[in-house]
Structures are given as C-alpha cells and as structure tokens.
mmCIF entry with sequence, helices, sheets and N, C-alpha, C, O atoms, coordinates in Angstrom:
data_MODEL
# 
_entry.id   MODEL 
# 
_entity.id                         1 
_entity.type                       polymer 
_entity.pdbx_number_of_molecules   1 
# 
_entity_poly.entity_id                      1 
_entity_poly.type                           'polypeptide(L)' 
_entity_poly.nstd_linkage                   no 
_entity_poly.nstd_monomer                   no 
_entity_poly.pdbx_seq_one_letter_code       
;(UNK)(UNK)(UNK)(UNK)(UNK)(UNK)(UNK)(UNK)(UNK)(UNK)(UNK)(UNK)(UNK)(UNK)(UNK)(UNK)
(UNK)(UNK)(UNK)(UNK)(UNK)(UNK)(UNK)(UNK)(UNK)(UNK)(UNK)(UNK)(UNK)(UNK)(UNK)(UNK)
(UNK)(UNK)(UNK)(UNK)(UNK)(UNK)(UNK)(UNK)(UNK)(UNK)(UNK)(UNK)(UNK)(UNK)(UNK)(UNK)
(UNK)
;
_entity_poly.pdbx_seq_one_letter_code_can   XXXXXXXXXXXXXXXXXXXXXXXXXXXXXXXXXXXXXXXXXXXXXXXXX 
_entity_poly.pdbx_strand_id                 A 
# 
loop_
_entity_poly_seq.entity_id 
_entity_poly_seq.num 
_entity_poly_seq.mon_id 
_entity_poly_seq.hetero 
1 1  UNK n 
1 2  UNK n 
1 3  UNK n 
1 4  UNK n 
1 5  UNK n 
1 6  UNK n 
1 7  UNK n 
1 8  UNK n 
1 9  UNK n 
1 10 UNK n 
1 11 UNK n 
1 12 UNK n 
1 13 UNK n 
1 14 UNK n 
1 15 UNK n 
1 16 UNK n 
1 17 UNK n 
1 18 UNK n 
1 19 UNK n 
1 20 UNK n 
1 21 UNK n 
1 22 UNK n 
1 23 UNK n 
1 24 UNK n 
1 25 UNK n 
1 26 UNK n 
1 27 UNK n 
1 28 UNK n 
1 29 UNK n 
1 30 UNK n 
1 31 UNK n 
1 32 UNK n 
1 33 UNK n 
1 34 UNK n 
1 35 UNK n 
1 36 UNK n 
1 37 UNK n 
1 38 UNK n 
1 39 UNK n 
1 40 UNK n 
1 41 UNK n 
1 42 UNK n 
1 43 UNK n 
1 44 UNK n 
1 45 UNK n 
1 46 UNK n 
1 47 UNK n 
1 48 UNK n 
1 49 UNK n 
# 
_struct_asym.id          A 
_struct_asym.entity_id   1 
# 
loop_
_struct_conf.conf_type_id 
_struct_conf.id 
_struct_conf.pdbx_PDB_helix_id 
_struct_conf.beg_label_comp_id 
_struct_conf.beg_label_asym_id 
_struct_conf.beg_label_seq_id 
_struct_conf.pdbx_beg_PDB_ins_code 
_struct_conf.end_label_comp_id 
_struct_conf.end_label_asym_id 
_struct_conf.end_label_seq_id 
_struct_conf.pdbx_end_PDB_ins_code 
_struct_conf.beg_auth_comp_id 
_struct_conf.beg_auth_asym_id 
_struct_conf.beg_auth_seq_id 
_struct_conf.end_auth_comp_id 
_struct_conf.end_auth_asym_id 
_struct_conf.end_auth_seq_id 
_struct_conf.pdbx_PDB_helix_class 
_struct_conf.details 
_struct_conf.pdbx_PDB_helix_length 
HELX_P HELX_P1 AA1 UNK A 11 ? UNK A 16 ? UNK A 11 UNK A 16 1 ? 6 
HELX_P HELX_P2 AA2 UNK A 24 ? UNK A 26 ? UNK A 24 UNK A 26 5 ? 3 
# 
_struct_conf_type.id          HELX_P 
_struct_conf_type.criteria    ? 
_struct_conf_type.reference   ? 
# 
loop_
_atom_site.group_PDB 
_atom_site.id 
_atom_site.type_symbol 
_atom_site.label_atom_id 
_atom_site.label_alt_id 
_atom_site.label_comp_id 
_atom_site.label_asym_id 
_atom_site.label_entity_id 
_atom_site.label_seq_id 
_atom_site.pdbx_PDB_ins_code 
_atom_site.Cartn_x 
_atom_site.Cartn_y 
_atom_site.Cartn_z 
_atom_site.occupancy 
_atom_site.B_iso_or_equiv 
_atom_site.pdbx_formal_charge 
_atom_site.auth_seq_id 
_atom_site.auth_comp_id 
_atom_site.auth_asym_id 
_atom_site.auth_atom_id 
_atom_site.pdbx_PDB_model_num 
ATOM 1   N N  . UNK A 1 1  ? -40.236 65.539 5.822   1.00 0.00 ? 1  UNK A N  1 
ATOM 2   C CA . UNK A 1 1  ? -38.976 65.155 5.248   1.00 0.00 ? 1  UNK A CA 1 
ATOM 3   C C  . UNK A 1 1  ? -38.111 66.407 5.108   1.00 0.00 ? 1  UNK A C  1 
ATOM 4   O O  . UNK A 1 1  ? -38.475 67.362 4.423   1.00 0.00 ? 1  UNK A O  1 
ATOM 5   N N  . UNK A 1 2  ? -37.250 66.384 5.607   1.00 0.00 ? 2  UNK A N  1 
ATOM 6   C CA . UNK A 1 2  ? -36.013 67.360 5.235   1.00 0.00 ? 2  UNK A CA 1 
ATOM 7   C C  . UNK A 1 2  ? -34.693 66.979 4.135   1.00 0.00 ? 2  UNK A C  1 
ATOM 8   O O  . UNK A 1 2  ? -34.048 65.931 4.140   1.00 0.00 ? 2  UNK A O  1 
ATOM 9   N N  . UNK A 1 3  ? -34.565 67.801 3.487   1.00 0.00 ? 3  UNK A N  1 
ATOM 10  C CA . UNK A 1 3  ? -33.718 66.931 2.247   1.00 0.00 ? 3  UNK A CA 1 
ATOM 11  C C  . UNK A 1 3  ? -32.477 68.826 2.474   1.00 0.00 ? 3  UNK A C  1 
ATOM 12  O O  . UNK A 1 3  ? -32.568 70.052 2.431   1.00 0.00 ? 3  UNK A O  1 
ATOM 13  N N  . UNK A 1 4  ? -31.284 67.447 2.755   1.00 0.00 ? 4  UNK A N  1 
ATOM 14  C CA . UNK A 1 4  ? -30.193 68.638 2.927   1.00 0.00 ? 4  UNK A CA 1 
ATOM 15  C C  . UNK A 1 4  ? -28.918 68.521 1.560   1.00 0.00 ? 4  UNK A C  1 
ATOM 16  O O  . UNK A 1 4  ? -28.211 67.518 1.466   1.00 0.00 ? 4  UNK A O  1 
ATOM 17  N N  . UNK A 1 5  ? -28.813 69.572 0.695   1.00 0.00 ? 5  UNK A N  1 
ATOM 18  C CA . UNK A 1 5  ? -27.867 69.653 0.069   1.00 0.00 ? 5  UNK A CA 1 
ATOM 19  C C  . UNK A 1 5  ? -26.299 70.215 0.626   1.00 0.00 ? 5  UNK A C  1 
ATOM 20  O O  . UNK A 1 5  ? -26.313 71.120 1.460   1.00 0.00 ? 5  UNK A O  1 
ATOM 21  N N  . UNK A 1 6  ? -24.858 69.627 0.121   1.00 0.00 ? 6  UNK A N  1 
ATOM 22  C CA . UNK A 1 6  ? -23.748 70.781 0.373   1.00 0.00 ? 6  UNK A CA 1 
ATOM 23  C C  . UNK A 1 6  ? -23.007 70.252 -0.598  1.00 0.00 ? 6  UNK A C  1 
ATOM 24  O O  . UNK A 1 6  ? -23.259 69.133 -1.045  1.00 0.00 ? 6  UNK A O  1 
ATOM 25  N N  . UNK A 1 7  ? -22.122 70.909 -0.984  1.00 0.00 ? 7  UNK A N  1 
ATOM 26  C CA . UNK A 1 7  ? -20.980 70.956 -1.686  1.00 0.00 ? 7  UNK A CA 1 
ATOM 27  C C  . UNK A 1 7  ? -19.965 70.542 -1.341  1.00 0.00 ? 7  UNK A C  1 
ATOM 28  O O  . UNK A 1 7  ? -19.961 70.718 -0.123  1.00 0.00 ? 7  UNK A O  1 
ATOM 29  N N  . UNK A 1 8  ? -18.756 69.933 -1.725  1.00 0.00 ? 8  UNK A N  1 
ATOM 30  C CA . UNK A 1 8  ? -17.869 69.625 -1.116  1.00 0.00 ? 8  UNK A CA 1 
ATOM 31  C C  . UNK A 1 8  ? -16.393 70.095 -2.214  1.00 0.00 ? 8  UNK A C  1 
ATOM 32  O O  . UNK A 1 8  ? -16.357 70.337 -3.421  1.00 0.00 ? 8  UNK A O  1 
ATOM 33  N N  . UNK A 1 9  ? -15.572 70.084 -1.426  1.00 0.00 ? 9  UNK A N  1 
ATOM 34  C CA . UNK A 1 9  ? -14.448 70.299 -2.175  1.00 0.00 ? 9  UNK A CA 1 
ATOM 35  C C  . UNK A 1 9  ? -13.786 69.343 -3.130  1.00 0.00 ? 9  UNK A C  1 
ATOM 36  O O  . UNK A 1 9  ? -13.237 69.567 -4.208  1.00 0.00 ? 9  UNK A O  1 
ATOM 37  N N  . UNK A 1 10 ? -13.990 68.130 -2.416  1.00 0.00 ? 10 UNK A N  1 
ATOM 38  C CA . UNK A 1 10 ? -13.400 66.711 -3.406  1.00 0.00 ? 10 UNK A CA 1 
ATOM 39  C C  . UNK A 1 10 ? -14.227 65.713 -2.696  1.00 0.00 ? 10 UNK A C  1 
ATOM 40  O O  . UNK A 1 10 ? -14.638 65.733 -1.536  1.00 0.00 ? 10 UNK A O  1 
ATOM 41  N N  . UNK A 1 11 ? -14.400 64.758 -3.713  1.00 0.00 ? 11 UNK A N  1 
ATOM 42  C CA . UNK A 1 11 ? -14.894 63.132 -3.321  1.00 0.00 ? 11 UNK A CA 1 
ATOM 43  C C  . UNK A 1 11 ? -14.266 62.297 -1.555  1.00 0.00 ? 11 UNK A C  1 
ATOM 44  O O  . UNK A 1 11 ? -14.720 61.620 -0.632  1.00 0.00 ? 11 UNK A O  1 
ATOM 45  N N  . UNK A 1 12 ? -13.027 62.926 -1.978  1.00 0.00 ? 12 UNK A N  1 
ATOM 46  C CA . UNK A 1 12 ? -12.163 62.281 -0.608  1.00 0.00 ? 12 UNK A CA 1 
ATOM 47  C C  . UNK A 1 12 ? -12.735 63.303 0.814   1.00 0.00 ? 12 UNK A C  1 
ATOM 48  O O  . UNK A 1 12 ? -12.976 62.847 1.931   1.00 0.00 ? 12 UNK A O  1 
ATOM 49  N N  . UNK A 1 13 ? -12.854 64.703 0.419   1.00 0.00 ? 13 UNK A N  1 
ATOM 50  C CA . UNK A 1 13 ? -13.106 64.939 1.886   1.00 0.00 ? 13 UNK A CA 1 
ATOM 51  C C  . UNK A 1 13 ? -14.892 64.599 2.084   1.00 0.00 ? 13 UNK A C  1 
ATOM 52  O O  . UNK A 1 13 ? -15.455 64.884 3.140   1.00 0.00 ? 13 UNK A O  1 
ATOM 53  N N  . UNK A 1 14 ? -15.561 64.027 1.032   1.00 0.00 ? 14 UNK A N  1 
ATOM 54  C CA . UNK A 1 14 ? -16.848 64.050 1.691   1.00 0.00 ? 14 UNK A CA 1 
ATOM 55  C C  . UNK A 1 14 ? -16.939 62.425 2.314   1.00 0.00 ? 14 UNK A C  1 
ATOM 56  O O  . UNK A 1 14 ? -17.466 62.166 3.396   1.00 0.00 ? 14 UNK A O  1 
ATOM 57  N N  . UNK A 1 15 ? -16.431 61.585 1.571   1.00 0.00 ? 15 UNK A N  1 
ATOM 58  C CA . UNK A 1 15 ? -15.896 60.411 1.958   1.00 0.00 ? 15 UNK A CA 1 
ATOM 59  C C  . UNK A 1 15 ? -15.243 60.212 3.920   1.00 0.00 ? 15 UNK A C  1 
ATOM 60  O O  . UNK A 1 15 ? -15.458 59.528 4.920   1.00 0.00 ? 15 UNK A O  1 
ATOM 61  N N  . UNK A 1 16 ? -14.715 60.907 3.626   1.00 0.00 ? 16 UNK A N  1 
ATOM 62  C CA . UNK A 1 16 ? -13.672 61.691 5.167   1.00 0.00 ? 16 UNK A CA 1 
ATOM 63  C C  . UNK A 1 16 ? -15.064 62.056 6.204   1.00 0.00 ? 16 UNK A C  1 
ATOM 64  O O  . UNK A 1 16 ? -15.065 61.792 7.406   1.00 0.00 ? 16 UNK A O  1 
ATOM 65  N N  . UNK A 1 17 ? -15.646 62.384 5.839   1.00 0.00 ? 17 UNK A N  1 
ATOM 66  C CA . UNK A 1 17 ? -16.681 63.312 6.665   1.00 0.00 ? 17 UNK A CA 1 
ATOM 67  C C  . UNK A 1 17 ? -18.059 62.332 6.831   1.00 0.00 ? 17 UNK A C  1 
ATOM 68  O O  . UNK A 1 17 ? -19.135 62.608 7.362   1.00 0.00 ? 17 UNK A O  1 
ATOM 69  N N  . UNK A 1 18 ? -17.615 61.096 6.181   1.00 0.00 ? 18 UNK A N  1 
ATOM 70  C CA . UNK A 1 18 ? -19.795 60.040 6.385   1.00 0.00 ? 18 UNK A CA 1 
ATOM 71  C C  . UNK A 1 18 ? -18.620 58.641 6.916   1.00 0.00 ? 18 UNK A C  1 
ATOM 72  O O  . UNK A 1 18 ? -18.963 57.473 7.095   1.00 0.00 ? 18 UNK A O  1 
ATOM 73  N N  . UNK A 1 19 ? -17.450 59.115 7.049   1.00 0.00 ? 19 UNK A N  1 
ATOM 74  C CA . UNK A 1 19 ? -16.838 57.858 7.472   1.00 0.00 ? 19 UNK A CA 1 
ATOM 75  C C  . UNK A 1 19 ? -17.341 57.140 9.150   1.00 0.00 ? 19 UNK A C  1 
ATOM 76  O O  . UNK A 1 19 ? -17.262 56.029 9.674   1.00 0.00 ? 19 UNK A O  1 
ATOM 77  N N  . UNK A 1 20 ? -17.840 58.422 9.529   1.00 0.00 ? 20 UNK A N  1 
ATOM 78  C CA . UNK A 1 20 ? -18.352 57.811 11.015  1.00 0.00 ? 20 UNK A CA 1 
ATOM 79  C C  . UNK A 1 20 ? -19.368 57.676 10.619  1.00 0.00 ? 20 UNK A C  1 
ATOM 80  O O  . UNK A 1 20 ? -19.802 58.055 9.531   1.00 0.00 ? 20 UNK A O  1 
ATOM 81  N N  . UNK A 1 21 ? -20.125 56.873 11.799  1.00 0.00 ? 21 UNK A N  1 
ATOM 82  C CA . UNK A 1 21 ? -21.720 56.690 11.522  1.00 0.00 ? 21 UNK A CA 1 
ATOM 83  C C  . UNK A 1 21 ? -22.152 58.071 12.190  1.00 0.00 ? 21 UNK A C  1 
ATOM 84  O O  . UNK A 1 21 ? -23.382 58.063 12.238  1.00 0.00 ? 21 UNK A O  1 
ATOM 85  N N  . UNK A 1 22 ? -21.965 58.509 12.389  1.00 0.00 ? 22 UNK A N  1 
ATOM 86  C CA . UNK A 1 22 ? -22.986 59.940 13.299  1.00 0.00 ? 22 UNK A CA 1 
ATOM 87  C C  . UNK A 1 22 ? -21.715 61.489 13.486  1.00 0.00 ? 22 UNK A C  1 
ATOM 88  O O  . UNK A 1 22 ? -21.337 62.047 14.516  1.00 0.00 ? 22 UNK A O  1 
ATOM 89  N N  . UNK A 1 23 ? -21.358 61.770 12.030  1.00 0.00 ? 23 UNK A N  1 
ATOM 90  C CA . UNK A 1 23 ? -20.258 63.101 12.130  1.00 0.00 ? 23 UNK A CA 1 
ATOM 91  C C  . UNK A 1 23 ? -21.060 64.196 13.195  1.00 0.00 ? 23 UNK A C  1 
ATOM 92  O O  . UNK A 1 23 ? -22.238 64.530 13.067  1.00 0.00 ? 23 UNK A O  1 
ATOM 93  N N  . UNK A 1 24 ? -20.020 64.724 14.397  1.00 0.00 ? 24 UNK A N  1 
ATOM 94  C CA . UNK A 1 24 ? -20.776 65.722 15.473  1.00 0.00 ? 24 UNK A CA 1 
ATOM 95  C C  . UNK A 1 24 ? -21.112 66.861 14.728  1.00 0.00 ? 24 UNK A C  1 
ATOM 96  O O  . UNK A 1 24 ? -21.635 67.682 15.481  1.00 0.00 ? 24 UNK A O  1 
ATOM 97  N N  . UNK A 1 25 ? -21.029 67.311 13.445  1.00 0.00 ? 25 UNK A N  1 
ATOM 98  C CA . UNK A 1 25 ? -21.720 68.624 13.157  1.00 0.00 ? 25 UNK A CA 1 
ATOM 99  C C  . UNK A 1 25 ? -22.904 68.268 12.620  1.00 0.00 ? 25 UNK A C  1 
ATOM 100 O O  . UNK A 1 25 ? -23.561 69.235 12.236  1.00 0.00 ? 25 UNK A O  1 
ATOM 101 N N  . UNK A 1 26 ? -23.507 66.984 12.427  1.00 0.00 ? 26 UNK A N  1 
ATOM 102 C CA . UNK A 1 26 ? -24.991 66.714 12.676  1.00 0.00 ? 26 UNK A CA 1 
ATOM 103 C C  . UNK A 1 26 ? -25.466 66.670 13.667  1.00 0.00 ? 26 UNK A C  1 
ATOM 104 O O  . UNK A 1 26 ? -26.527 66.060 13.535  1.00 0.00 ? 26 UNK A O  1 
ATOM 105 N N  . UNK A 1 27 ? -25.342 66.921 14.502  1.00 0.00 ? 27 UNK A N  1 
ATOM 106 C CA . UNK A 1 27 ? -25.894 66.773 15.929  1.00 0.00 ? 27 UNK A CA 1 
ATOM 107 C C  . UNK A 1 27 ? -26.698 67.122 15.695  1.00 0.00 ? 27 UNK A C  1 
ATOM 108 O O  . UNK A 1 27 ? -27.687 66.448 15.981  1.00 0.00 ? 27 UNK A O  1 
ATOM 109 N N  . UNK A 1 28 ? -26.939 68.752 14.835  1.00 0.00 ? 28 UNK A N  1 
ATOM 110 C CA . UNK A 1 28 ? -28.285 69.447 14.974  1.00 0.00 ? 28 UNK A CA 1 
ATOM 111 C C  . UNK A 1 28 ? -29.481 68.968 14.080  1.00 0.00 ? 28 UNK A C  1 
ATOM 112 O O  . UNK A 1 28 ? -30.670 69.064 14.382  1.00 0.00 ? 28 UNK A O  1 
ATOM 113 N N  . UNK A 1 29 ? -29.031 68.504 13.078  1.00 0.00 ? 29 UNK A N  1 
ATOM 114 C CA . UNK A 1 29 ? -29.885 67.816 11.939  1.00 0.00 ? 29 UNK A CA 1 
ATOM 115 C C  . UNK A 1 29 ? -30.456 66.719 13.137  1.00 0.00 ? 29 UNK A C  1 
ATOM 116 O O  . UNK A 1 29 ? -31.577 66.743 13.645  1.00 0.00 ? 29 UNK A O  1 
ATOM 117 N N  . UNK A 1 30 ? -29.402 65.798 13.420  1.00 0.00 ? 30 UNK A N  1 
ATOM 118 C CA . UNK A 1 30 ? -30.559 64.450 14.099  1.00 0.00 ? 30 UNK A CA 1 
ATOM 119 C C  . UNK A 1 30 ? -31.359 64.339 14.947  1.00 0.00 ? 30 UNK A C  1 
ATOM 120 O O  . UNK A 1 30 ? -31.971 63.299 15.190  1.00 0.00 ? 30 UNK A O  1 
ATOM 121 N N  . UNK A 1 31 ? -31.511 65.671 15.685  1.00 0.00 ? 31 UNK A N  1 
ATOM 122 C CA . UNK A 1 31 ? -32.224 66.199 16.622  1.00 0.00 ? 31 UNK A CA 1 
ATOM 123 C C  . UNK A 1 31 ? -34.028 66.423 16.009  1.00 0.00 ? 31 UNK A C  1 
ATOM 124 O O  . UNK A 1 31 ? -35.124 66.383 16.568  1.00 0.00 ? 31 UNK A O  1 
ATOM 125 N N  . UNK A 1 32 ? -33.675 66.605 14.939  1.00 0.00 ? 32 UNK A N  1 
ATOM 126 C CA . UNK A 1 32 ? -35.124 66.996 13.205  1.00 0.00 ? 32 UNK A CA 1 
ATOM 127 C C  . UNK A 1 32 ? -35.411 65.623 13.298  1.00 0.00 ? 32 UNK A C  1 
ATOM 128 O O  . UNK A 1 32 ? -36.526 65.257 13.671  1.00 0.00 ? 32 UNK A O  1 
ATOM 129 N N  . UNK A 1 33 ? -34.405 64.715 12.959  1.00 0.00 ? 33 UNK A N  1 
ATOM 130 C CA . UNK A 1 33 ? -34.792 63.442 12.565  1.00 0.00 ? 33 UNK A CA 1 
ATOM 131 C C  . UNK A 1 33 ? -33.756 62.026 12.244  1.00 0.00 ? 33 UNK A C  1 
ATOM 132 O O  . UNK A 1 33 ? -32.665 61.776 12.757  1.00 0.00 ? 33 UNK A O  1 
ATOM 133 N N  . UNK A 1 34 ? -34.496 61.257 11.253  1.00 0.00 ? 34 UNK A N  1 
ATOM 134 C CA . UNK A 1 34 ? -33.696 60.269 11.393  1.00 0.00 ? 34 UNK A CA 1 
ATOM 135 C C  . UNK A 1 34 ? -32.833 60.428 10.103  1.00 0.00 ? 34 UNK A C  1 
ATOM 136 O O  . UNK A 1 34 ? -33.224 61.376 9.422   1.00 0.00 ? 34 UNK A O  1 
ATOM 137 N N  . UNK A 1 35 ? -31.848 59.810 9.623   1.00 0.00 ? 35 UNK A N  1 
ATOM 138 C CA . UNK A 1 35 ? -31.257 60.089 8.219   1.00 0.00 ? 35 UNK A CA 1 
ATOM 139 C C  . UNK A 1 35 ? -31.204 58.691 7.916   1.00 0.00 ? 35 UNK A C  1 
ATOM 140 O O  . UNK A 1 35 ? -30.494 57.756 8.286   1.00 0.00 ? 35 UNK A O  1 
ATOM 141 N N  . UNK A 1 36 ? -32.167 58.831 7.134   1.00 0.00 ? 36 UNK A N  1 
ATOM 142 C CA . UNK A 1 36 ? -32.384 57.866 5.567   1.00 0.00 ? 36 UNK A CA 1 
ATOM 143 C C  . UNK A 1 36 ? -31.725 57.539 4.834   1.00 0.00 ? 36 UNK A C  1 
ATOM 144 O O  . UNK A 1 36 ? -31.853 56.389 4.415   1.00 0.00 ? 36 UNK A O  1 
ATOM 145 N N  . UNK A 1 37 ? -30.739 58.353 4.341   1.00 0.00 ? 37 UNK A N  1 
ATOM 146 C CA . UNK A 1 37 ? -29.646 57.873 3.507   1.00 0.00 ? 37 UNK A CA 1 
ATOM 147 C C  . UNK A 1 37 ? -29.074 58.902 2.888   1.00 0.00 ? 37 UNK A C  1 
ATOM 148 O O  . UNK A 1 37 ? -29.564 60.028 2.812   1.00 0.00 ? 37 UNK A O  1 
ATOM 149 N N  . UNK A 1 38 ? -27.660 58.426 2.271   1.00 0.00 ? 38 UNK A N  1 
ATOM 150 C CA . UNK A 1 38 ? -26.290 59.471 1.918   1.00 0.00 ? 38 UNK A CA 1 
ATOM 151 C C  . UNK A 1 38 ? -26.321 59.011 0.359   1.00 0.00 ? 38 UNK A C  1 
ATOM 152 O O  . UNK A 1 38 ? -26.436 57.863 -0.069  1.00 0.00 ? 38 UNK A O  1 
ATOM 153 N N  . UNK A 1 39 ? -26.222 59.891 -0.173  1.00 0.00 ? 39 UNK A N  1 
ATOM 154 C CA . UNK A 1 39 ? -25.864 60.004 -1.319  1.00 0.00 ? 39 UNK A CA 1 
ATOM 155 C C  . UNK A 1 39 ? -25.050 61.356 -2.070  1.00 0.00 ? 39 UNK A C  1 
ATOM 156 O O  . UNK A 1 39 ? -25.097 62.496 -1.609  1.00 0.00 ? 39 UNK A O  1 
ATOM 157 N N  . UNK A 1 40 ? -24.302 60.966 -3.317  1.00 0.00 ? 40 UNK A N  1 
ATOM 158 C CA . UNK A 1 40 ? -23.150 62.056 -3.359  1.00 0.00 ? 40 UNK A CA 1 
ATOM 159 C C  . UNK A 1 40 ? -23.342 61.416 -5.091  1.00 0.00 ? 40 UNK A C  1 
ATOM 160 O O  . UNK A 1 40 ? -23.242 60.266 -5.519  1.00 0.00 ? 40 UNK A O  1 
ATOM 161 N N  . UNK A 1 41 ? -23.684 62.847 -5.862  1.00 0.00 ? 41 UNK A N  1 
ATOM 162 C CA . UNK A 1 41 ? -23.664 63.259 -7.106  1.00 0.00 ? 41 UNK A CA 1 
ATOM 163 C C  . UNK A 1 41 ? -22.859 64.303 -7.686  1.00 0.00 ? 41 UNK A C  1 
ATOM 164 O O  . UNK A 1 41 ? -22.671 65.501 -7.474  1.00 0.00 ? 41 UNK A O  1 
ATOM 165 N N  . UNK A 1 42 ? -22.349 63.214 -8.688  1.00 0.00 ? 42 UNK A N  1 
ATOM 166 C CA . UNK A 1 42 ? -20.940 64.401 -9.628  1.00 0.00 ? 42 UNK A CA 1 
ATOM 167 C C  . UNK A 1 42 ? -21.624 65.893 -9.959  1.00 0.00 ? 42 UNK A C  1 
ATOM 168 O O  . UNK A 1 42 ? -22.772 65.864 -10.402 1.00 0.00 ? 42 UNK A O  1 
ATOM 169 N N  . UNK A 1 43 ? -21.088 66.984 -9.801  1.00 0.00 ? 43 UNK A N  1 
ATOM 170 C CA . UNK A 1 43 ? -21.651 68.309 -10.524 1.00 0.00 ? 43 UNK A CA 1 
ATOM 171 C C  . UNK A 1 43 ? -21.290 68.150 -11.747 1.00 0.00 ? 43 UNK A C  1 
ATOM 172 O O  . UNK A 1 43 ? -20.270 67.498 -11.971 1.00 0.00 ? 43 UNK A O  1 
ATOM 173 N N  . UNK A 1 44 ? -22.020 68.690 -12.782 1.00 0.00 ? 44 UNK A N  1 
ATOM 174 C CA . UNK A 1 44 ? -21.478 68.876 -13.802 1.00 0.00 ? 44 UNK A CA 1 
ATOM 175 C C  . UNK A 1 44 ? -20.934 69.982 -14.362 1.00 0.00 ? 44 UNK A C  1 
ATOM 176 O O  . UNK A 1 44 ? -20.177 70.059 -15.330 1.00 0.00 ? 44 UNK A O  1 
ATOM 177 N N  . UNK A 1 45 ? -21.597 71.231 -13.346 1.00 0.00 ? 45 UNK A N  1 
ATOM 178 C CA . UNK A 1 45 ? -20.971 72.131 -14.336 1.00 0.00 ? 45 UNK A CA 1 
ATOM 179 C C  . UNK A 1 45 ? -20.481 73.246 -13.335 1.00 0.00 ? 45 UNK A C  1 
ATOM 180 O O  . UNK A 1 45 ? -21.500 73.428 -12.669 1.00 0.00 ? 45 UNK A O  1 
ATOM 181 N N  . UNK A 1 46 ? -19.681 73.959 -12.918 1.00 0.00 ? 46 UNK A N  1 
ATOM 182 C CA . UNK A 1 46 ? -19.669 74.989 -11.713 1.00 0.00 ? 46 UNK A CA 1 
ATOM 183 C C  . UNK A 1 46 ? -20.560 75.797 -11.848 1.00 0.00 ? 46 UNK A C  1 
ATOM 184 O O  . UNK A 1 46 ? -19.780 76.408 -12.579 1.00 0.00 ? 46 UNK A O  1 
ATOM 185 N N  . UNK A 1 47 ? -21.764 76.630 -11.865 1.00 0.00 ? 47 UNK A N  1 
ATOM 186 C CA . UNK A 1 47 ? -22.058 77.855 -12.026 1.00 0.00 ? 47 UNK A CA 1 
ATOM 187 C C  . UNK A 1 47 ? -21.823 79.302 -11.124 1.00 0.00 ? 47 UNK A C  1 
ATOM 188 O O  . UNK A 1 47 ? -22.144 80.448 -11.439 1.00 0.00 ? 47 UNK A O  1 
ATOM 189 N N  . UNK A 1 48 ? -21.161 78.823 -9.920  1.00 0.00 ? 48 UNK A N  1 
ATOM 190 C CA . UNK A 1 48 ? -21.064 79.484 -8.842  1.00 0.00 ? 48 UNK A CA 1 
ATOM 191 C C  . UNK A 1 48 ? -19.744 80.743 -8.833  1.00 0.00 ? 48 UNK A C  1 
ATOM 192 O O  . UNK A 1 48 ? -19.521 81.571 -7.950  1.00 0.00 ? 48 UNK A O  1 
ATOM 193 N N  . UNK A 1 49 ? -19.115 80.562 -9.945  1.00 0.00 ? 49 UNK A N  1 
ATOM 194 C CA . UNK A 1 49 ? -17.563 81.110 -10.123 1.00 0.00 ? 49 UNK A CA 1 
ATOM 195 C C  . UNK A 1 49 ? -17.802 81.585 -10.941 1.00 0.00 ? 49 UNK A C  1 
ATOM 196 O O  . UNK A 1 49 ? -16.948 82.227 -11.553 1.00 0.00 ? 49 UNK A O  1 
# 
C-alpha cells in the first residue's frame, strides 16, 4: 500500500485537480498501482510558517 499525502492551497484547486478521473501528473503513481480512494481533510493548524 502506498498512502500519498499533499497540501493544497484551497478546497477549489484540489477539487480542480480529482475533477478528471486520471489527472496526467499521476501517471507516475498509477504505474505503483491502483488508487483506492480520494480523500481531503481540513488542517487545523499551519505549523509550516
């Protein structure tokens, strides 16, 4: 199992980006495998700044 995290700037561009079924900058991920499923969780807190 590969479990991939990223960040996104806003709700709308990650929305923007799973709107296709197969976005081409996975190419390389689906090549690993199959994808199971999308999911997208509020941050709560920044720690990164």
């Amino acid at each position: 199992m590969i479990l991939t995290v990223a960040r996104w700037e806003s709700l709308d561009s990650w929305r923007e980006f799973w709107q296709g079924q197969n976005p081409k900058q996975m190419e390389g991920m689906r090549q690993l495998g199959k994808r199971l499923s999308v999911e997208c969780y509020e941050e709560v807190e920044d720690h990164t700044r």
